[in-house]
C-alpha positions in Angstrom: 310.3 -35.2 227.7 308.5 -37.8 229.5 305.1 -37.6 230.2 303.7 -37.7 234.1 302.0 -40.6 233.2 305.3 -42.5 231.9 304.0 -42.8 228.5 305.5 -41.0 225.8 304.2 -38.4 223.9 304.3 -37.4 220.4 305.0 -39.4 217.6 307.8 -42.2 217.9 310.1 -43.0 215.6 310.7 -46.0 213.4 313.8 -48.0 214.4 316.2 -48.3 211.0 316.2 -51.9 211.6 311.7 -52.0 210.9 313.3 -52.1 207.0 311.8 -50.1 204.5 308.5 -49.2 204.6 307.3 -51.3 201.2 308.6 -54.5 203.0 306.5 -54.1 206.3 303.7 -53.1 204.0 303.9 -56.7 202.3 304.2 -58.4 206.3 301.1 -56.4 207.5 299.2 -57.1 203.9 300.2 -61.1 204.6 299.5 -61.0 208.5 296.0 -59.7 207.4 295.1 -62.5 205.0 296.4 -65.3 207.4 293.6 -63.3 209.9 291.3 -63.3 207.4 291.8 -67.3 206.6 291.7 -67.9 210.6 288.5 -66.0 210.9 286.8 -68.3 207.8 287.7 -71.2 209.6 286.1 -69.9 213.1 282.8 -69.2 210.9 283.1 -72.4 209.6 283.6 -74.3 212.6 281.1 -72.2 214.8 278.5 -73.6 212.1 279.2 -76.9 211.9 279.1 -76.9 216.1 276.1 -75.0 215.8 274.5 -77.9 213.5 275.3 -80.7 215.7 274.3 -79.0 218.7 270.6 -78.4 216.7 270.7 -82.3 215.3 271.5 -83.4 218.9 268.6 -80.9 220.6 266.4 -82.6 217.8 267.3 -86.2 218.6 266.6 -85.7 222.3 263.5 -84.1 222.1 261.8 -86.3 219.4 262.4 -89.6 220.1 260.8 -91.1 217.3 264.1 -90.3 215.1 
């Protein structure tokens, strides 16, 4: 039975055609480690901005370099 909200209530259940659960184990276990390779690369890159946004404040405000 529907909710009033439209939402359903309760716990759903899991289409036969998800596969077996060992296999979506393995696609959420890879889907986490491509996150966790996109998020090295967003530190990286937030540094390396961060650097040349600190060399460039240093250029401009000592002129002698």
């Amino acid at each position: 039975m529907p909710s009033k909200t439209g939402l359903r209530t309760g716990k759903s259940d899991s289409s036969p055609l998800e596969g077996l659960p060992g296999f979506r184990a393995q696609q959420v276990e890879s889907s986490l480690r491509k996150l966790g390779r996109r998020e090295w690369w967003l530190w990286v890159s937030a540094f390396f901005v961060t650097a040349l946004s600190v060399t460039a404040l240093a250029l401009t405000a000592f002129p002698s370099f």
